[in-house]
One Martini backbone bead per residue (centre of mass of N, CA, C, O) as a GRO file, in nm:
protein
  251
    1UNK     BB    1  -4.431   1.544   8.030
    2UNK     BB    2  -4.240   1.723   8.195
    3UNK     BB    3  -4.385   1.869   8.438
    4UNK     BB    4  -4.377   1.637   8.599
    5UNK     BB    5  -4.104   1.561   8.665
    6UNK     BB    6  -4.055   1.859   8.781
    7UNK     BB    7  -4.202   1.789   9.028
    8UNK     BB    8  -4.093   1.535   9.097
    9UNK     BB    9  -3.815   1.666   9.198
   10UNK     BB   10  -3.906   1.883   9.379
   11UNK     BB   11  -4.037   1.650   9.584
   12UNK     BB   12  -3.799   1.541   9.637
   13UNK     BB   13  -3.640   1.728   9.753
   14UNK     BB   14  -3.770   1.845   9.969
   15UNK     BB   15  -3.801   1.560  10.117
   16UNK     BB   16  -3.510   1.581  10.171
   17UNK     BB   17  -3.496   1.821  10.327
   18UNK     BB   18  -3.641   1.723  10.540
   19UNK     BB   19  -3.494   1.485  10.624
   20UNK     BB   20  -3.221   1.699  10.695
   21UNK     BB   21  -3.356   1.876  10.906
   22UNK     BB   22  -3.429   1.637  11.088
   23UNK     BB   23  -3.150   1.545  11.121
   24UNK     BB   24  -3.026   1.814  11.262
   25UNK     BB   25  -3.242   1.817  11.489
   26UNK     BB   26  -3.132   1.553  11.632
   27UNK     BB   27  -2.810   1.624  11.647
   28UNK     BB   28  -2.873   1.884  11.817
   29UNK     BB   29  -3.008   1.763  12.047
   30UNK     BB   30  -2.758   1.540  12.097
   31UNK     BB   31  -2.547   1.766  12.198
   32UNK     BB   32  -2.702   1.874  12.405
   33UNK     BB   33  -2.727   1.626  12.565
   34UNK     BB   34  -2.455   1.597  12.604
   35UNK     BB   35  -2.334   1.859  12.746
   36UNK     BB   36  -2.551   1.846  12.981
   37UNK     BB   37  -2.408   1.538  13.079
   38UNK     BB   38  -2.135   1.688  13.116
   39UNK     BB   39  -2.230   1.914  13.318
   40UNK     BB   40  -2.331   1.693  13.543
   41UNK     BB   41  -2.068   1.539  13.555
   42UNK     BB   42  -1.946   1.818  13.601
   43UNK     BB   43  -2.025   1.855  13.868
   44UNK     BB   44  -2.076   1.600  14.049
   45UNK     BB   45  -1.790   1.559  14.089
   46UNK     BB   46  -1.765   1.836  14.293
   47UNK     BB   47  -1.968   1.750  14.472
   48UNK     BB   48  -1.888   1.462  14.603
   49UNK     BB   49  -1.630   1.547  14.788
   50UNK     BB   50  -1.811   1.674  15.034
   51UNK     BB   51  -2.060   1.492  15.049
   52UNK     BB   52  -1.898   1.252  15.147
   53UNK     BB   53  -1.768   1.392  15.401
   54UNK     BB   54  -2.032   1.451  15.544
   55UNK     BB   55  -2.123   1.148  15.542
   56UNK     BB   56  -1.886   1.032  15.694
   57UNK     BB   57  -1.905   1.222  15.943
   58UNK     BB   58  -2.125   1.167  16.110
   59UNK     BB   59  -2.075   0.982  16.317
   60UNK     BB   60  -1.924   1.251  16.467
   61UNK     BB   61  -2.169   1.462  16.549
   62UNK     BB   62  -2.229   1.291  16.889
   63UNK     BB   63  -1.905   1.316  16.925
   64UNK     BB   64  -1.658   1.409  17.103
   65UNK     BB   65  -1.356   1.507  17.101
   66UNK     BB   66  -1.255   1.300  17.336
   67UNK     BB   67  -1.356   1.037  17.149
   68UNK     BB   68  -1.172   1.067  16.931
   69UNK     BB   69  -0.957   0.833  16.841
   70UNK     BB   70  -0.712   0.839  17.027
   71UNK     BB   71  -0.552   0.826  17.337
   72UNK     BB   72  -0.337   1.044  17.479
   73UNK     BB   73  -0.094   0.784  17.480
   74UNK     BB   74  -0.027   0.833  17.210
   75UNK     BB   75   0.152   1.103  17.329
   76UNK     BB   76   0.369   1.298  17.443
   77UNK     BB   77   0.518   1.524  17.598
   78UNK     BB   78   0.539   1.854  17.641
   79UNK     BB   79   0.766   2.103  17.477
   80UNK     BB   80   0.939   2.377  17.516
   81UNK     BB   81   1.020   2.725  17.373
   82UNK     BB   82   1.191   3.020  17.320
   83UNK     BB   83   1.018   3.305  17.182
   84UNK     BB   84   0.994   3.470  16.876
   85UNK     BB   85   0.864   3.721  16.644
   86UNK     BB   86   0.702   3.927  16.804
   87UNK     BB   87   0.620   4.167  16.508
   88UNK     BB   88   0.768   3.982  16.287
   89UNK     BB   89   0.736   4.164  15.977
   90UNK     BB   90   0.741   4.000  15.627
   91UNK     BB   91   0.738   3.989  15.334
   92UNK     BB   92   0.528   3.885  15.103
   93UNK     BB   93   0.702   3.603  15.012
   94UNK     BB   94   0.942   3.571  15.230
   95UNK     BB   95   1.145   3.343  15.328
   96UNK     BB   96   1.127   3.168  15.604
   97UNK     BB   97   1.348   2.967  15.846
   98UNK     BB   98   1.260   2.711  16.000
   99UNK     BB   99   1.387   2.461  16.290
  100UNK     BB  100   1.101   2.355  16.320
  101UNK     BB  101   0.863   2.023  16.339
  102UNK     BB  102   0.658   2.283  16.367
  103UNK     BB  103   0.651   2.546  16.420
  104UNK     BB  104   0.548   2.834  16.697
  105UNK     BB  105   0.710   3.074  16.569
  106UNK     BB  106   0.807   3.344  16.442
  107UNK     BB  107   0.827   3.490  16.168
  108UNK     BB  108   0.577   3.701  15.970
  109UNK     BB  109   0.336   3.752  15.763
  110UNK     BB  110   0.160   4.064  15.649
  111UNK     BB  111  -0.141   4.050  15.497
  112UNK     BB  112  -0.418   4.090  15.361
  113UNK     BB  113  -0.562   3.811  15.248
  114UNK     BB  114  -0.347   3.621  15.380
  115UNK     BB  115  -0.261   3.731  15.668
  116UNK     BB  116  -0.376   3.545  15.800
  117UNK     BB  117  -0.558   3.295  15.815
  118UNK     BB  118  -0.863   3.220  15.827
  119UNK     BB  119  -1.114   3.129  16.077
  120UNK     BB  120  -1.311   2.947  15.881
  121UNK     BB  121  -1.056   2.768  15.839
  122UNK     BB  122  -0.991   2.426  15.948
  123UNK     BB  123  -0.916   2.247  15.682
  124UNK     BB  124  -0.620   2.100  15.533
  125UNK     BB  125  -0.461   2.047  15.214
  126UNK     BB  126  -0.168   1.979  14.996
  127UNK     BB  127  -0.354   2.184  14.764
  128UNK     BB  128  -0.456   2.429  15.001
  129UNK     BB  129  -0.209   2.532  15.185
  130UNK     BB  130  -0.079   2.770  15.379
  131UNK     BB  131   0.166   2.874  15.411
  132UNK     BB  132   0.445   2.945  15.689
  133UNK     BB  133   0.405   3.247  15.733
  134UNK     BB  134   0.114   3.293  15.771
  135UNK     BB  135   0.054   3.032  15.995
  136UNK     BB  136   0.248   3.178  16.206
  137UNK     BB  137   0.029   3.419  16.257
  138UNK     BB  138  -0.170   3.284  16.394
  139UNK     BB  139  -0.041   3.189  16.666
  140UNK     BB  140  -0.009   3.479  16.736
  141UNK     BB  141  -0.330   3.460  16.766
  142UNK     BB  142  -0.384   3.166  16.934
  143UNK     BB  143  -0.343   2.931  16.780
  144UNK     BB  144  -0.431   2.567  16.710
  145UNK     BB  145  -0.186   2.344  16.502
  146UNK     BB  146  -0.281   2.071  16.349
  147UNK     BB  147  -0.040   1.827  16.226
  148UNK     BB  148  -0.019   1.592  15.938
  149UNK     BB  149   0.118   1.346  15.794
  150UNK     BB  150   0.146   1.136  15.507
  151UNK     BB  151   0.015   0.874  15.676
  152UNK     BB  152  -0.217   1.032  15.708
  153UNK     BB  153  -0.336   1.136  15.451
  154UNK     BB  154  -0.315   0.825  15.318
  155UNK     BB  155  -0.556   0.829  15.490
  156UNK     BB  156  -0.909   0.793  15.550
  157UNK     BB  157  -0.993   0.738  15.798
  158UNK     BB  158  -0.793   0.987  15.907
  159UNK     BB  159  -0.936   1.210  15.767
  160UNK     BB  160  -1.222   1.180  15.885
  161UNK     BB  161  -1.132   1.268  16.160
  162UNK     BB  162  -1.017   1.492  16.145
  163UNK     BB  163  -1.261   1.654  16.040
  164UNK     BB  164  -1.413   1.627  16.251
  165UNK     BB  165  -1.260   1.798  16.448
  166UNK     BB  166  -1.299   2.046  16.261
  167UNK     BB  167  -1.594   2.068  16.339
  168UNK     BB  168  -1.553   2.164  16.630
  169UNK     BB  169  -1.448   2.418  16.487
  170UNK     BB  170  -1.722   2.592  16.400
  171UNK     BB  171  -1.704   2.885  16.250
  172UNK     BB  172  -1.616   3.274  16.262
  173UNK     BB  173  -1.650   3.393  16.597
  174UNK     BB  174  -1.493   3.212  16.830
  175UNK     BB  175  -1.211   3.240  16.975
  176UNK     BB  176  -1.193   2.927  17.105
  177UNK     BB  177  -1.186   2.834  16.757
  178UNK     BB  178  -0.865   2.848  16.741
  179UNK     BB  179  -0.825   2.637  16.467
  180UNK     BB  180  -0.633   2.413  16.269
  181UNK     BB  181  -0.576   2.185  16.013
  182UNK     BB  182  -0.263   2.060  15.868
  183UNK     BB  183  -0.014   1.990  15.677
  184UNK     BB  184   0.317   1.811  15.653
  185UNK     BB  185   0.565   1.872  15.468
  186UNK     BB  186   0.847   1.786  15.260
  187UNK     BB  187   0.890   2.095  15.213
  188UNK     BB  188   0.919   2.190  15.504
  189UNK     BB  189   1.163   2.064  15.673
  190UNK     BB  190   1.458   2.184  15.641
  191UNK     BB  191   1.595   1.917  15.827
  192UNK     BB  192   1.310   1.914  15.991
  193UNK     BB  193   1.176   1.657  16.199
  194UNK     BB  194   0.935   1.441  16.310
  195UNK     BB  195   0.944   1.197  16.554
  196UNK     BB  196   0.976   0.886  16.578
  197UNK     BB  197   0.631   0.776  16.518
  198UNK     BB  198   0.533   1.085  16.435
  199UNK     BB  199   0.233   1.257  16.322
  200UNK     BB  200   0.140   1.399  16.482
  201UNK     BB  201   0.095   1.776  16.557
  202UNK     BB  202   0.123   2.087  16.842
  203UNK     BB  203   0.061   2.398  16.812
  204UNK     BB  204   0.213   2.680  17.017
  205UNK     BB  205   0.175   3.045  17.134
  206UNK     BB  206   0.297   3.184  17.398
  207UNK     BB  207   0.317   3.389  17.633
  208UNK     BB  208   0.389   3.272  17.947
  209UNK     BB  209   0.076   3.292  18.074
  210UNK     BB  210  -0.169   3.463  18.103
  211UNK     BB  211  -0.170   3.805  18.022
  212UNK     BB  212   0.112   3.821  17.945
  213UNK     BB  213   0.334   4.092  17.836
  214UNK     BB  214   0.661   3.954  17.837
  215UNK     BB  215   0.820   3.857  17.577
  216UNK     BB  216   1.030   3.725  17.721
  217UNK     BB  217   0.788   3.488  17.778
  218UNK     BB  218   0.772   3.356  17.528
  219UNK     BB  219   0.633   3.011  17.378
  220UNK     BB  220   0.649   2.718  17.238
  221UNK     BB  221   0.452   2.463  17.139
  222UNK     BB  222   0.432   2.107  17.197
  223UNK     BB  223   0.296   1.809  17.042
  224UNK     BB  224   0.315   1.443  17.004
  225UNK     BB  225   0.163   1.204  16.803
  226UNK     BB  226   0.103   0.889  16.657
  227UNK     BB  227  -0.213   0.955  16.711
  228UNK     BB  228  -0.496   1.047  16.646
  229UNK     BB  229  -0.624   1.301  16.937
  230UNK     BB  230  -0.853   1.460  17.103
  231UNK     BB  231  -0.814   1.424  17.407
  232UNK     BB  232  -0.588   1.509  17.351
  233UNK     BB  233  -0.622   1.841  17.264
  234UNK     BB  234  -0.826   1.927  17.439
  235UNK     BB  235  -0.566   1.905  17.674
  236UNK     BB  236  -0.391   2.135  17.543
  237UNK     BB  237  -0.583   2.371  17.504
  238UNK     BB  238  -0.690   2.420  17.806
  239UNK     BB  239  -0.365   2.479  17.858
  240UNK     BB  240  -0.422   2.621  17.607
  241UNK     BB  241  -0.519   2.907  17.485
  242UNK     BB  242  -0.624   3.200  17.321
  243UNK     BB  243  -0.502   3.384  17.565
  244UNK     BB  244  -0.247   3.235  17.562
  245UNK     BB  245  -0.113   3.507  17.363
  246UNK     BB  246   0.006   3.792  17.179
  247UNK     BB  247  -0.271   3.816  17.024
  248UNK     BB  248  -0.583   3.723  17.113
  249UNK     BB  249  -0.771   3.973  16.971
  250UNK     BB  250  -0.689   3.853  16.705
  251UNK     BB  251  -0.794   3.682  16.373
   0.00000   0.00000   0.00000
């Protein structure tokens, strides 16, 4: 009689692994779909928030520059300095002392794949925003480029502007899209502050003139603006181009 019951605990055993093995494979299975679902959702967390600016942008899509924004008489009349710098390059990583707030000229970084900042890159936050060295470089090749301080960061609605600008000057390879559009920060300010009751600034590094090669004669130029104006950056790029630049023709 004992024969039967080694069979009967071997049927148990048996039983019993099939049971175990069936219950690990259950919870691979559910560890695999965890993964899965974690992996899912950063992606889509990643992917959220430019598919968000993209959806946002939209209605300014058929909407002109100079239609986006406040009207010109938003910003203040435009003003100009005797500027130096052109081809004052200093070693990478060297802190350059900037008197005004946001510089227009002067002495700046020259490194490939550092500066200037990139041309296909229209719009940064102080997240990912380059150095002050290397984008008074794009200055010099003729970019313009609007800066805009903390109480524009801070507002939603006013950043999906700024997007907006920076994408009609999308592309990678026009020159007359020579603009960046990009924070200026608490840690910039270095003693130079914006004007009071002014949020956005537009800099340009001019030649002097279109065609000028007179270094001597080269200007940095501002405008300030209390609320951000396509309509004025229009009319001030219109006014300063891509080619009265002390290097027009680099990229």
């Amino acid at each position: 009689m004992a024969k039967p019951a080694k069979n009967d605990r071997q049927a148990k055993i048996q039983q019993q692994l099939k049971k175990q093995k069936s219950a690990d494979q259950r919870r691979g299975f559910a560890i695999v779909g965890v993964c899965v679902l974690v992996a899912l959702l950063i992606i889509g967390a990643a992917a959220y928030k430019p598919v968000k600016d993209w959806w946002d942008g939209r209605e300014f899509d058929k909407v002109a520059l100079s239609e986006i924004g406040a009207p010109a008489s938003s910003c203040q009349d435009i003003t100009t300095k005797k500027a130096d710098g052109n081809q004052n390059h200093v070693p990478t990583g060297t802190p350059v002392e900037y008197k005004d707030a946001p510089p227009a000229f002067g002495a700046h970084w020259n490194e490939s794949g550092v500066a200037p900042a990139p041309f296909a890159r229209k719009f940064y936050t102080a997240d990912d925003r380059p150095q002050l060295e290397a984008l008074v470089h794009n200055l010099e090749h003729g970019y313009t480029l609007l800066w805009y301080d903390h109480t524009i960061a801070e507002n939603d609605t006013d950043l999906e502007e700024l997007r907006a600008i920076a994408e009609k000057f999308g592309g990678a390879d026009n020159p007359r899209y020579k603009f960046i559009a990009l924070p200026w920060t608490k840690s910039d300010e270095n003693g130079a502050t914006f004007p009071d009751g002014q949020h956005i600034a537009f800099t340009h590094w001019s030649a002097g003139g279109q065609g000028e090669t007179d270094a001597s004669k080269q200007l940095g130029v501002w405008q300030y603006c209390s609320e951000i104006s396509g309509a004025a950056l229009d009319s001030f790029m219109k006014k300063y181009p891509y080619f009265d630049s002390p290097e027009p023709n680099a990229m």
